[in-house]
LUMLUMKOL-932616 format. One line per 10 residues: number of its first residue (from 1); their letters; for each residue x, y negated, z of N, C-alpha, C. Coordinates in nm, 3 decimals. Last residue first. Layout:
BEGIN
NUM = A = X:Y:Z:X:Y:Z:X:Y:Z | ... .
***
This chain:
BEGIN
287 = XXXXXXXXXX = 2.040:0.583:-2.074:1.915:0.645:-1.949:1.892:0.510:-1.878 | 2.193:0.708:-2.344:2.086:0.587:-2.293:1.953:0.624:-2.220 | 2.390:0.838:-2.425:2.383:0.829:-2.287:2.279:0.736:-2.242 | 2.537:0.905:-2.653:2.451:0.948:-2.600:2.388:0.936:-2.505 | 2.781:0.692:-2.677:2.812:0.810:-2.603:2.678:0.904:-2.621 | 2.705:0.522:-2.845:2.865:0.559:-2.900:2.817:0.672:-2.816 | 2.527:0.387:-2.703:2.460:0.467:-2.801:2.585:0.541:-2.836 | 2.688:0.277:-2.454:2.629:0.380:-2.451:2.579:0.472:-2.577 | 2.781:0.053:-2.622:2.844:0.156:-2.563:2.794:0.270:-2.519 | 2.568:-0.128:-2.699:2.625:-0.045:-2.767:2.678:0.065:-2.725 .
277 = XXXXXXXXXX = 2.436:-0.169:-2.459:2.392:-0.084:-2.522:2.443:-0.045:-2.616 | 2.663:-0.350:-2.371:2.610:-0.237:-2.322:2.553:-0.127:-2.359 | 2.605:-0.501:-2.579:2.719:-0.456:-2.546:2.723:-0.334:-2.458 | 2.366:-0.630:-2.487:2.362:-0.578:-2.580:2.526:-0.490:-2.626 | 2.410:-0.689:-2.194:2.350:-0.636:-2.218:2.326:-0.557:-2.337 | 2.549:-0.957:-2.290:2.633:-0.819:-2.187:2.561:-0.688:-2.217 | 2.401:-1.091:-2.429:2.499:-1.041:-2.476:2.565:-0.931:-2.410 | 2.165:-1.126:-2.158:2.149:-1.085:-2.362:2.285:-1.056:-2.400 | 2.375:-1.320:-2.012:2.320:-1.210:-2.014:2.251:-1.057:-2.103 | 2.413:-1.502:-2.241:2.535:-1.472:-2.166:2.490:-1.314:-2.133 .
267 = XXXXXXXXXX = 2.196:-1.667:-2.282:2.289:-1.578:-2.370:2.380:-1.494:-2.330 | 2.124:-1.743:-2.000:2.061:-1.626:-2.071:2.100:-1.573:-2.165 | 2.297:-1.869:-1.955:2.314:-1.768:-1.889:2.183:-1.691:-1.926 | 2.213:-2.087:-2.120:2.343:-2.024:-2.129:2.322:-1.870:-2.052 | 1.967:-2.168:-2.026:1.953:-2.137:-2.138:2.086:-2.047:-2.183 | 2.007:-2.267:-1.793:1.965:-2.167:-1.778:1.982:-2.057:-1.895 | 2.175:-2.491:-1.681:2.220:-2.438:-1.789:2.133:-2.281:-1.789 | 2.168:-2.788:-1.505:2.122:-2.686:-1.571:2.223:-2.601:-1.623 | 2.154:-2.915:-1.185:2.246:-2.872:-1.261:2.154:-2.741:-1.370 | 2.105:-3.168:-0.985:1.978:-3.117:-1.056:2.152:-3.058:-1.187 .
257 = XXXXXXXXXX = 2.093:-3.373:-0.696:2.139:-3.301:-0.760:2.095:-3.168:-0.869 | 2.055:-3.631:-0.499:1.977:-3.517:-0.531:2.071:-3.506:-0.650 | 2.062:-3.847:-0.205:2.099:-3.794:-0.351:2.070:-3.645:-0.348 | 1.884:-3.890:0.009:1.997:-3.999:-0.021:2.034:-3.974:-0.126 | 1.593:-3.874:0.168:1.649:-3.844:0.139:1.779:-3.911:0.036 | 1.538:-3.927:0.523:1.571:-3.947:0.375:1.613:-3.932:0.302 | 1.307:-3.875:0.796:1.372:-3.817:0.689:1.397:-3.906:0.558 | 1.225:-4.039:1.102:1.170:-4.054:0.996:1.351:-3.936:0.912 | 1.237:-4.012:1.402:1.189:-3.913:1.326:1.137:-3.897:1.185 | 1.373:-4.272:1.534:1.242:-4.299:1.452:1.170:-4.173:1.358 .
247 = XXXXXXXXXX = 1.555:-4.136:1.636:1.497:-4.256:1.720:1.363:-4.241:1.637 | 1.700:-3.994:1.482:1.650:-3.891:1.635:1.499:-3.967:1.665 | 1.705:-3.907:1.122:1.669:-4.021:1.268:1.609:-4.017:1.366 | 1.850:-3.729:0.878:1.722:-3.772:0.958:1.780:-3.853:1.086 | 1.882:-3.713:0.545:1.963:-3.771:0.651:1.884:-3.793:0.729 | 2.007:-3.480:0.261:1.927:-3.558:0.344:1.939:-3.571:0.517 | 2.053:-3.395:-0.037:2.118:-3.479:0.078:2.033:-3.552:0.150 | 2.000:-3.126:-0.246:1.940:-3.259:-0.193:2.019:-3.299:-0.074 | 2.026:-2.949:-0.567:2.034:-2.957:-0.377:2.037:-3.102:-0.397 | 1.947:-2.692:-0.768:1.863:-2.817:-0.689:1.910:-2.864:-0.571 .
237 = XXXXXXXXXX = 2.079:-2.494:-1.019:2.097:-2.562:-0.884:2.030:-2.663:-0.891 | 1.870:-2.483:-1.224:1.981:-2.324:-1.170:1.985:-2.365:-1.035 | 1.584:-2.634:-1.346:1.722:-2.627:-1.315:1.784:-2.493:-1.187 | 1.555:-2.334:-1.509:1.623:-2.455:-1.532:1.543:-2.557:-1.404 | 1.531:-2.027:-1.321:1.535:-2.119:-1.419:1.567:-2.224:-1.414 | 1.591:-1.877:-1.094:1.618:-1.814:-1.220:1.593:-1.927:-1.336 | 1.775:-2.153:-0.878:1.654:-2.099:-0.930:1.710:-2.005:-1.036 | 1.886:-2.232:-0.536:1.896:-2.173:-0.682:1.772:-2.105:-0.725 | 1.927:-2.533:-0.339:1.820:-2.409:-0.356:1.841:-2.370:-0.529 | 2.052:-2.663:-0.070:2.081:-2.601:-0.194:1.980:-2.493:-0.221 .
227 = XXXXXXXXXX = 2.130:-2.956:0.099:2.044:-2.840:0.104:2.003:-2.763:-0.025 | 2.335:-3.111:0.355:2.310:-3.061:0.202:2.221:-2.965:0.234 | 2.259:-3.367:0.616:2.303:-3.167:0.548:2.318:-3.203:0.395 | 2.313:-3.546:0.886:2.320:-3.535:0.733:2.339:-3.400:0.718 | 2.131:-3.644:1.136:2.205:-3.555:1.140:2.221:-3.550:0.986 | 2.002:-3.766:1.496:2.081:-3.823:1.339:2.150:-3.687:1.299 | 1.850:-3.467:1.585:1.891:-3.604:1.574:1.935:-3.658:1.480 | 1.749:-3.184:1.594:1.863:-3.248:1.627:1.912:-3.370:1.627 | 1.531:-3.227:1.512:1.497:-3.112:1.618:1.681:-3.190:1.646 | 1.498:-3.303:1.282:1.439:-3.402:1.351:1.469:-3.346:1.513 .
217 = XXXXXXXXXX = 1.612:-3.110:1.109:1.683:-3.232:1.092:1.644:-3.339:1.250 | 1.376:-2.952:1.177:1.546:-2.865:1.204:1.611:-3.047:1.222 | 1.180:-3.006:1.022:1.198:-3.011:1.154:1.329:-3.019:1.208 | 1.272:-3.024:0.766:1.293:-3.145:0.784:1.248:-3.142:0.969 | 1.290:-2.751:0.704:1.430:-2.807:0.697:1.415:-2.930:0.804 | 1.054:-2.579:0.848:1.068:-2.644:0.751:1.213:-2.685:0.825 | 1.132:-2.206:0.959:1.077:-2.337:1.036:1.087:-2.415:0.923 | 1.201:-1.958:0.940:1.280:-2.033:1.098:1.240:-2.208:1.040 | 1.014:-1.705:0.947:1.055:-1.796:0.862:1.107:-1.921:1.007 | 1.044:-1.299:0.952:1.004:-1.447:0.969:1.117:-1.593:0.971 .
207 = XXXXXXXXXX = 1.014:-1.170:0.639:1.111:-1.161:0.722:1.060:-1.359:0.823 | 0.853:-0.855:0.520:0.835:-0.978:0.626:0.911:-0.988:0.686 | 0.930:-0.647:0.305:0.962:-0.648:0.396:0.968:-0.806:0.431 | 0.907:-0.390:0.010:0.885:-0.500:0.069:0.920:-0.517:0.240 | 0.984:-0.217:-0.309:0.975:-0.217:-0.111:1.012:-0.371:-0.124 | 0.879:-0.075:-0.539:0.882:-0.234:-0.507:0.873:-0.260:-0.407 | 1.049:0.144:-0.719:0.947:0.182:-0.610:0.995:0.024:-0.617 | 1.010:0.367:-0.973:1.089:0.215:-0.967:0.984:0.192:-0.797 | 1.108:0.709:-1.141:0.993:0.625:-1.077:1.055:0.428:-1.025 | 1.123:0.879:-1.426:1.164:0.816:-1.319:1.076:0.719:-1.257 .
197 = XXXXXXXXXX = 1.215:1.156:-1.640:1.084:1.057:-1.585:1.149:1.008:-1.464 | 1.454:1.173:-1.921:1.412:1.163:-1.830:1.292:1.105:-1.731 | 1.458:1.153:-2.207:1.594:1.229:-2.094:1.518:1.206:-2.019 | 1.298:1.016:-2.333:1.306:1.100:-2.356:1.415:1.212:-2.327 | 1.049:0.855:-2.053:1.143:0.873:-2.162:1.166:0.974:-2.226 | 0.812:0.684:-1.915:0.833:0.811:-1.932:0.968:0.765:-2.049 | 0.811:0.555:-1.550:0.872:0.555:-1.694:0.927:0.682:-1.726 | 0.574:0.374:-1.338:0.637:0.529:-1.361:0.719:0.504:-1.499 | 0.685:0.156:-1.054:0.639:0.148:-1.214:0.716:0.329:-1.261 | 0.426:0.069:-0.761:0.558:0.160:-0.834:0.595:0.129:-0.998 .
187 = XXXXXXXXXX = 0.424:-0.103:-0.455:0.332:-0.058:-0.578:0.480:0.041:-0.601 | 0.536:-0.026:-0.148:0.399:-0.120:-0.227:0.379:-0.015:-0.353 | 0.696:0.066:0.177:0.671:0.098:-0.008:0.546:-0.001:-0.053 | 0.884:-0.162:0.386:0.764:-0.042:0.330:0.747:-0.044:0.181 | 1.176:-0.222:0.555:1.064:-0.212:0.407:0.990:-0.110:0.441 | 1.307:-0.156:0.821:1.199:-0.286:0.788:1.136:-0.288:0.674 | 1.594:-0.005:0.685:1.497:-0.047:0.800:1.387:-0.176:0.792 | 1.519:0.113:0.336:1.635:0.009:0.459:1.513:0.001:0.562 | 1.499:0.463:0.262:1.435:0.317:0.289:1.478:0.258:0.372 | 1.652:0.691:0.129:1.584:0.701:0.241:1.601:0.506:0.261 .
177 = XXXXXXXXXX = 1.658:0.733:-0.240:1.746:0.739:-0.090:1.617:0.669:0.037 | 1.427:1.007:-0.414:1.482:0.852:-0.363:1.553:0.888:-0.242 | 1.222:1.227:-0.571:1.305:1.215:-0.458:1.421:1.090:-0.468 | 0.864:1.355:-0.618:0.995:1.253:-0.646:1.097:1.267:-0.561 | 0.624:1.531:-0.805:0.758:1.533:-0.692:0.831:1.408:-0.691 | 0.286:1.435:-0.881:0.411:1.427:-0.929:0.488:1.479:-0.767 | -0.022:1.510:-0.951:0.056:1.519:-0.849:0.214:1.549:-0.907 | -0.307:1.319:-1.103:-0.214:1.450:-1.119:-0.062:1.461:-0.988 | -0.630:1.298:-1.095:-0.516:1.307:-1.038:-0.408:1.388:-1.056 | -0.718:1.163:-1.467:-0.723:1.327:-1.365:-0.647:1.271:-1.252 .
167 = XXXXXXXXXX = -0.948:1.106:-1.684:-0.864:1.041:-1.631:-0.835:1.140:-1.514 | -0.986:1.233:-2.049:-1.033:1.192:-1.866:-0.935:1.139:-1.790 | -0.855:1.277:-2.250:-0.970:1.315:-2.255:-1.065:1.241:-2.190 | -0.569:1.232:-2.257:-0.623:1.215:-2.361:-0.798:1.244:-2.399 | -0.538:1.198:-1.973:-0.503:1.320:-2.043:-0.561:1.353:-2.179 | -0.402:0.936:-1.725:-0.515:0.948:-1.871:-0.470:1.108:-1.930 | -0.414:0.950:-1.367:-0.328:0.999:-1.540:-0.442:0.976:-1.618 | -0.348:0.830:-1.091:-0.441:0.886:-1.191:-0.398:0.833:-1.298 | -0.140:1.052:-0.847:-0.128:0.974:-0.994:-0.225:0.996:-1.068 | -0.031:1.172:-0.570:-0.133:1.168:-0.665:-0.117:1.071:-0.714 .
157 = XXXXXXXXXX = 0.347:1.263:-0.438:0.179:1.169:-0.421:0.112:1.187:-0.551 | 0.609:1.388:-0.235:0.543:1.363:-0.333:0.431:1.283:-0.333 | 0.796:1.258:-0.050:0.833:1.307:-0.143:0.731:1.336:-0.241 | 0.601:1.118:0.100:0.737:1.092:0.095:0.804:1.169:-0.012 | 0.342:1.106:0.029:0.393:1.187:0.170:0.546:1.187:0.169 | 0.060:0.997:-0.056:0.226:1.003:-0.084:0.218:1.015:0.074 | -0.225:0.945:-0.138:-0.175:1.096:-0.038:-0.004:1.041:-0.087 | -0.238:0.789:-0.417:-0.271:0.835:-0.321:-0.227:0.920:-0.228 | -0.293:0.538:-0.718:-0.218:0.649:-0.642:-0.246:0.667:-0.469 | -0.443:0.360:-0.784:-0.398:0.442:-0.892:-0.331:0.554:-0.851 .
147 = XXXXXXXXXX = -0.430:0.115:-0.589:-0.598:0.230:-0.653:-0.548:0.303:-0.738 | -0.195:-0.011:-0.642:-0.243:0.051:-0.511:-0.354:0.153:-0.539 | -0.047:0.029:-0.905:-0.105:-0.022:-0.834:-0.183:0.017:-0.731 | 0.203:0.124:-1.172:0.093:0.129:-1.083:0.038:0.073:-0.956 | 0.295:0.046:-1.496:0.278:-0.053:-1.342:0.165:0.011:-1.289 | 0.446:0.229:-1.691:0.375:0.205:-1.661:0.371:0.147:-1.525 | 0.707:0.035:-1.881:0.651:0.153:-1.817:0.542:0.132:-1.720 | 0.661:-0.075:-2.245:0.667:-0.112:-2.105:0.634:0.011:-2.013 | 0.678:-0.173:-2.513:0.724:-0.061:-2.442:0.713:-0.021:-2.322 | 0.457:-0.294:-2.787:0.565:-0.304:-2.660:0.588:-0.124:-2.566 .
137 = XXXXXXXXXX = 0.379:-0.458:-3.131:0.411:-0.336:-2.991:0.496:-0.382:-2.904 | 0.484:-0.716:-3.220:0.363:-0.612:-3.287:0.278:-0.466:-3.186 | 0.564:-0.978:-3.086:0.594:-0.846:-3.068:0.483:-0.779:-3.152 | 0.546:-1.300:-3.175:0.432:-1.244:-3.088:0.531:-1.070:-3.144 | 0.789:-1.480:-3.286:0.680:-1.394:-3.347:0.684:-1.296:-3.225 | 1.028:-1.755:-3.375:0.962:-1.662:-3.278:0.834:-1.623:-3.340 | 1.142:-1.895:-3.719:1.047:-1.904:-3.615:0.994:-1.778:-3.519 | 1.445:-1.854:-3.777:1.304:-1.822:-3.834:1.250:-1.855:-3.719 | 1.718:-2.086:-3.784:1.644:-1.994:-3.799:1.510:-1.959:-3.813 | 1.864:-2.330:-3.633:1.759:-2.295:-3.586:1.728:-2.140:-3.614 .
127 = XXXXXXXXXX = 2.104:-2.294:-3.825:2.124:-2.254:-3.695:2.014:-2.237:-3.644 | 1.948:-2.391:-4.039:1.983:-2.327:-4.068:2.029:-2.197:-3.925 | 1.896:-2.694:-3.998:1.831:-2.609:-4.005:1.821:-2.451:-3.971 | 2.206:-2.730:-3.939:2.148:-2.751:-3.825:2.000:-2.641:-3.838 | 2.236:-2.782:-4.188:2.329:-2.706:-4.113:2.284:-2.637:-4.010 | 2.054:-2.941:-4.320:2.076:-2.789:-4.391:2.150:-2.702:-4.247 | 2.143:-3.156:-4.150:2.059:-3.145:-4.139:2.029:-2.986:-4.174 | 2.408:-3.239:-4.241:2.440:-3.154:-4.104:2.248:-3.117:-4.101 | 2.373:-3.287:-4.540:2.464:-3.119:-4.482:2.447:-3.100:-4.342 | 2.261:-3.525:-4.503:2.192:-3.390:-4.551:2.271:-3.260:-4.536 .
117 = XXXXXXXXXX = 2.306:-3.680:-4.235:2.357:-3.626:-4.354:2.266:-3.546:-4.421 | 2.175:-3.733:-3.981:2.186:-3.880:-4.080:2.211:-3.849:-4.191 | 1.870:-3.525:-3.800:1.988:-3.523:-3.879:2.050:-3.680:-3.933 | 1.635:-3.496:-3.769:1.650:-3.590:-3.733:1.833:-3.645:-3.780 | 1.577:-3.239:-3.851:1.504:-3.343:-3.896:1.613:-3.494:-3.911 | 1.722:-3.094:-3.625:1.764:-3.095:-3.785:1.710:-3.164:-3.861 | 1.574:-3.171:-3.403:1.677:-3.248:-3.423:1.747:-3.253:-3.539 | 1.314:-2.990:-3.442:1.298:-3.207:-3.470:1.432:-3.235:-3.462 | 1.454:-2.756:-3.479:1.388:-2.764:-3.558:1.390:-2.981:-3.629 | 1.501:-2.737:-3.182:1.571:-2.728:-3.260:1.579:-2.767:-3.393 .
107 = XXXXXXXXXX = 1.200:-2.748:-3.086:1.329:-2.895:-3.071:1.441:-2.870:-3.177 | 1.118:-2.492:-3.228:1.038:-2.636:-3.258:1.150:-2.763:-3.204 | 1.265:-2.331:-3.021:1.243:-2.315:-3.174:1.258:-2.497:-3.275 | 1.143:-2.398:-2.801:1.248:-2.434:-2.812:1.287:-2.454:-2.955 | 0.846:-2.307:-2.866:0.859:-2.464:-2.797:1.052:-2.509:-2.830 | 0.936:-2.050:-2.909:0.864:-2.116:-2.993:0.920:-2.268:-2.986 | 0.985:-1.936:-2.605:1.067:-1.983:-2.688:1.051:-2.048:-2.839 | 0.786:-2.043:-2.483:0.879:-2.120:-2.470:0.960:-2.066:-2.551 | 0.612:-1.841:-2.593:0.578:-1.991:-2.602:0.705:-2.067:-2.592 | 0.687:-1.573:-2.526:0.691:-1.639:-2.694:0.651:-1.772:-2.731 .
97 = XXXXXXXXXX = 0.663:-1.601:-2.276:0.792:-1.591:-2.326:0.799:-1.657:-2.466 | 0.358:-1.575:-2.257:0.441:-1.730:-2.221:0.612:-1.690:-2.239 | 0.321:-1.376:-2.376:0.275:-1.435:-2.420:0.382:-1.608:-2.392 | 0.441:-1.192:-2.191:0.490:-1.145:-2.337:0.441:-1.297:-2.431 | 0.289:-1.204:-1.956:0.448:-1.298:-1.966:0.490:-1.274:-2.092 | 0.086:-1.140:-1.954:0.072:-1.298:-1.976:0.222:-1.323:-2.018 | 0.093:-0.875:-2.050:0.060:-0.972:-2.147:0.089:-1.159:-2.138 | 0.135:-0.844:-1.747:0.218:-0.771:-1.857:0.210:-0.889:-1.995 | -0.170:-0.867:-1.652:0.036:-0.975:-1.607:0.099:-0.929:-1.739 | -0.291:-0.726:-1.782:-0.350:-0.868:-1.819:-0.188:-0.961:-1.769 .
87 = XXXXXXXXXX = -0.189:-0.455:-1.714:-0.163:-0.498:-1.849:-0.186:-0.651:-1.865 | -0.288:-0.478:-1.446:-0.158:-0.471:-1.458:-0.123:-0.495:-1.606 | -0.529:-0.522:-1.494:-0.480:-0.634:-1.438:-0.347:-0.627:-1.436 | -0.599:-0.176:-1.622:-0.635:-0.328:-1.690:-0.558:-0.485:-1.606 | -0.521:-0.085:-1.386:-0.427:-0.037:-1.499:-0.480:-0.201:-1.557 | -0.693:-0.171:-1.146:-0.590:-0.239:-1.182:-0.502:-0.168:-1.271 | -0.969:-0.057:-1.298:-0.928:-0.191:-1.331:-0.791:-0.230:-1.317 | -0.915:0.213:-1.540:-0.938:0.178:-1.425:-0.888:0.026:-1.439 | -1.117:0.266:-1.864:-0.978:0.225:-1.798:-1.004:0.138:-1.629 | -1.283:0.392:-2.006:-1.318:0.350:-1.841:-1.183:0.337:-1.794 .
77 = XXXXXXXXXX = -1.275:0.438:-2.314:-1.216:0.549:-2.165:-1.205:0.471:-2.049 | -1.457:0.260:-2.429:-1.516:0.418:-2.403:-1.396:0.478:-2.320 | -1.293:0.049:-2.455:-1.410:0.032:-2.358:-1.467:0.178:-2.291 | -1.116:0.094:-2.646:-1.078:0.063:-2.531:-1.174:0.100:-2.408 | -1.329:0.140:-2.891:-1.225:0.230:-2.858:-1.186:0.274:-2.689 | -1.410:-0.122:-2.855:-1.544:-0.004:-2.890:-1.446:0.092:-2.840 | -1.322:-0.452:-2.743:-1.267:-0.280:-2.868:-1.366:-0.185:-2.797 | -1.399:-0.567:-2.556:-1.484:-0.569:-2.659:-1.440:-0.478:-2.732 | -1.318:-0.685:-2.266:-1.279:-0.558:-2.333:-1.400:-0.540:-2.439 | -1.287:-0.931:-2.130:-1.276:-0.916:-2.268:-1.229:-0.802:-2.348 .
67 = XXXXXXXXXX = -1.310:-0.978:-1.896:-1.429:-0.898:-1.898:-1.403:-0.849:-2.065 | -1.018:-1.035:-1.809:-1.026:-0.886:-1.765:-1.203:-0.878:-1.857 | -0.995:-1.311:-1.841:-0.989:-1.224:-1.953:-1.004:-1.060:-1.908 | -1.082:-1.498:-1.620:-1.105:-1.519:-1.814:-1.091:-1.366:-1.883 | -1.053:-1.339:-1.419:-1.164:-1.371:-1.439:-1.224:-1.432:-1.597 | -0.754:-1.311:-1.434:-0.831:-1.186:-1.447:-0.956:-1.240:-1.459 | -0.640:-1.590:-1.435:-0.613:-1.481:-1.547:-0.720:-1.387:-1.562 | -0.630:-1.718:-1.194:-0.743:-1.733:-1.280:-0.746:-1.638:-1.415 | -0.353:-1.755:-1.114:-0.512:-1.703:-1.012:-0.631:-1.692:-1.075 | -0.231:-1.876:-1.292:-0.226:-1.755:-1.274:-0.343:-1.689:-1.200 .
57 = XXXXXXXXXX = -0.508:-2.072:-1.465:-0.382:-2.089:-1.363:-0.378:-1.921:-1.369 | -0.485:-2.189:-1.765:-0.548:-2.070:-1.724:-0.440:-2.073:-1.608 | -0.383:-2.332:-2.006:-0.431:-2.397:-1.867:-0.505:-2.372:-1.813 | -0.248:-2.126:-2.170:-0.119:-2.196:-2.094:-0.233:-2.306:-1.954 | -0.502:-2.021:-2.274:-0.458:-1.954:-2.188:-0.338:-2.022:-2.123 | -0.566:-2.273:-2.429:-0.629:-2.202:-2.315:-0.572:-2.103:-2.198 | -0.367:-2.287:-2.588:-0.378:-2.386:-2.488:-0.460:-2.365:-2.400 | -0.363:-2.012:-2.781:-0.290:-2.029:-2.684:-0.307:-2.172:-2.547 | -0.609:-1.855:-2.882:-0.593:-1.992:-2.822:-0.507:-2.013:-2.688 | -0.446:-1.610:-2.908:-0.591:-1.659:-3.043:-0.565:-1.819:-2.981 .
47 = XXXXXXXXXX = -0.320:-1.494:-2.758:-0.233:-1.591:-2.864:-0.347:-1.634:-2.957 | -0.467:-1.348:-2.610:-0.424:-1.463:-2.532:-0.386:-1.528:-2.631 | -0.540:-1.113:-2.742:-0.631:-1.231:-2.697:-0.580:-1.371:-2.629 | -0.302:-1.028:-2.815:-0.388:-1.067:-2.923:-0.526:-1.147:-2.853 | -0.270:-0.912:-2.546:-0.168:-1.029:-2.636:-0.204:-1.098:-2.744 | -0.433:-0.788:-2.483:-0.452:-0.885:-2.454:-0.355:-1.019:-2.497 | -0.370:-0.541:-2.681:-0.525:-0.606:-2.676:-0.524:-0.758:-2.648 | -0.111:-0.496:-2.528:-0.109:-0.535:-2.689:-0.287:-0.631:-2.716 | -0.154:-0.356:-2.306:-0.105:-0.526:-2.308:-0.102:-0.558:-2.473 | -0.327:-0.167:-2.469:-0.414:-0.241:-2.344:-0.313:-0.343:-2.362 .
37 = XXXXXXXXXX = -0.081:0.001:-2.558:-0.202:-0.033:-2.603:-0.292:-0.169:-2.551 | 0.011:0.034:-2.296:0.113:-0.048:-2.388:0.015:-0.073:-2.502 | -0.129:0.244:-2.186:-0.101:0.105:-2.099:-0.050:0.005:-2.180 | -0.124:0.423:-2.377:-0.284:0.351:-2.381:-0.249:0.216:-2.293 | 0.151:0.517:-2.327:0.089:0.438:-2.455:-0.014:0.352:-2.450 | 0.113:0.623:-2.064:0.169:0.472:-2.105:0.167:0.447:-2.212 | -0.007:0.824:-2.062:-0.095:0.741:-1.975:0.012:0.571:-2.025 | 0.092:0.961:-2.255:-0.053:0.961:-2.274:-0.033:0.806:-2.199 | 0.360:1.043:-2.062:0.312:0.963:-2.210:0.185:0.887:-2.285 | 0.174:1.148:-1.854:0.273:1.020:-1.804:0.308:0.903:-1.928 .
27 = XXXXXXXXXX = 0.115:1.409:-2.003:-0.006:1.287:-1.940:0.092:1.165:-1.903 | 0.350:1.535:-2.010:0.270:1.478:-2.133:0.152:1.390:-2.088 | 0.434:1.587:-1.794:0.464:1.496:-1.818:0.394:1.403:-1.967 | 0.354:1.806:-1.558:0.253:1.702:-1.653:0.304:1.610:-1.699 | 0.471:1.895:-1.359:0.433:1.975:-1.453:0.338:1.936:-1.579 | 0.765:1.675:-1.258:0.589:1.674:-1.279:0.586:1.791:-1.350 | 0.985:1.503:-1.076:0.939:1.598:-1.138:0.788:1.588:-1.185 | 1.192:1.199:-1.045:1.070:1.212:-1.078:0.984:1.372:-1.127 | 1.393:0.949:-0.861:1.378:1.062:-0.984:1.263:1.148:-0.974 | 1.356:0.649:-0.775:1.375:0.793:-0.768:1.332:0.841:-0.882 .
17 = XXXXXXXXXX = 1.489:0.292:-0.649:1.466:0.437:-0.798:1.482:0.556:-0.765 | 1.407:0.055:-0.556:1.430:0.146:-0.501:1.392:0.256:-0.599 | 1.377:-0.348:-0.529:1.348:-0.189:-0.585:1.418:-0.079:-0.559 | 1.231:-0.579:-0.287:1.335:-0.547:-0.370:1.296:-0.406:-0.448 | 1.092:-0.918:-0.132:1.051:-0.787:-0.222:1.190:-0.721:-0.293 | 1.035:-1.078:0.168:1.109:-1.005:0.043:1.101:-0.879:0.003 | 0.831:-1.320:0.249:0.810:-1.185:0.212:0.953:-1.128:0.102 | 0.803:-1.514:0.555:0.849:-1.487:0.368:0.877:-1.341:0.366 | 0.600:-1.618:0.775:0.712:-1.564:0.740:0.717:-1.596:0.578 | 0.372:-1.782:0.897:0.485:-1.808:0.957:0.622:-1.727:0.897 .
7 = XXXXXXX = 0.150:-1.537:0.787:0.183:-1.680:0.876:0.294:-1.666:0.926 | 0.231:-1.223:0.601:0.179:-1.306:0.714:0.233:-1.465:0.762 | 0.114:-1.076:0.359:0.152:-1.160:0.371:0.096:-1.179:0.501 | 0.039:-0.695:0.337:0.049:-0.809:0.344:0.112:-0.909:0.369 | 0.217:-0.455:0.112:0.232:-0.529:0.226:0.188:-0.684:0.238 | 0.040:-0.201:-0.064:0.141:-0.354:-0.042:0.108:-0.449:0.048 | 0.084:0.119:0.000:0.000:0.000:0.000:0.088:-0.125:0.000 .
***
């Protein structure tokens, strides 16, 4: 079950991989095509009007679009709901990936415009490239969710499977390293391949929260910090200088600091990665 949120803390979430038996693995296939089916549905519903869906808050996703099962196909196997809410996330981010990078596309695009030569303009064009395009298919393993599984007893638990017919419990083995003190298990993602089934476990763990910054500042008196907060996105680093006052408990802040380069370290990453995969295909070895 996933761990509620409580007052006064922060929740960290990390993953945890076990390996996976089943006497049913052909249902695990079954059951993630139709899942990769389903985010495909909604990818095609979300990119019909994209400005709708970009001022669709996240909290609001499943009420626009979970009723929009209209395929005749889709509708007749009673896809459980959170398989359907787990495809509706799935989709949103396939969707808002291909926005921003579109959106980037498109600057690249107004500065080759904007060119003074006609060679650096061709040049520039040229570096842009073709315009981003919505995926035709996806791959994704399957995201299960609390109503999808049952009875886990540590090594094994029930899985409702599609079997190309019905939807069945089916009872997988697994076996993982033994859980840091303080996580509990939440959801899972199953992935079928063709070496191997494996499981992705999403342990969680409430860690309580020692208070806003600007108490801390006021809790000690005149006092100057830095205060540094990294993001996965632009900007990377955010830190702030701020200076509080025993006498008058007022906070100020004095300079701020704003460092990008997200866009790098995503090539950066993408490249390791694809290097990676070379190396492995040289060996056979892509697990």
């Amino acid at each position: 079950m996933t761990l509620k949120k409580q007052k006064g803390h922060f929740q960290i979430n990390e993953s945890i991989l076990a390996v996976v038996e089943t006497k049913e693995p052909q249902y695990i296939k079954l059951t993630q095509d139709l899942f990769n089916k389903i985010v495909m549905f909604y990818v095609e519903k979300m990119s019909v009007d994209t400005q709708v869906f970009l001022d669709t808050k996240t909290s609001e996703l499943y009420n626009v679009y979970e009723k929009l099962i209209f395929d005749a196909q889709l509708k007749a196997l009673s896809i459980p709901q959170d398989l359907r809410r787990a495809a509706i996330k799935k989709a949103a981010g396939v969707v808002k990936s291909w926005h921003s990078n579109f959106q980037r596309w498109e600057k690249r695009i107004q500065v080759s415009k904007s060119a003074k030569t006609l060679g650096k303009r061709k040049r520039l064009k040229k570096k842009a490239l073709l315009p981003p395009v919505l995926p035709k298919s996806t791959n994704f393993p399957i995201q299960v969710y609390s109503a999808m599984f049952k009875d886990d007893t540590g090594e094994s638990l029930l899985v409702k499977l599609w079997t190309g017919n019905c939807w069945q419990w089916s009872k997988i083995h697994y076996t993982c390293r033994e859980l840091p003190q303080g996580y509990v298990k939440g959801t899972f993602s199953l992935i079928y391949s063709d070496y191997s089934l494996k499981l992705v476990w999403v342990i969680q763990r409430n860690t309580p929260s020692k208070g806003k910054l600007v108490d801390h500042i006021k809790a000690f008196g005149t006092l100057r910090i830095l205060a540094l907060d990294l993001n996965l996105d632009d900007p990377i680093i955010l830190g702030k200088v701020l200076e509080g006052y025993e006498d008058t408990g007022v906070v100020v802040e004095l300079a701020t600091l704003r460092i990008k380069g997200n866009n790098r370290l995503n090539h950066l990453r993408k490249r390791y990665l694809g290097l990676i995969a070379k190396a492995k295909s040289l060996t056979n070895t892509l697990k």
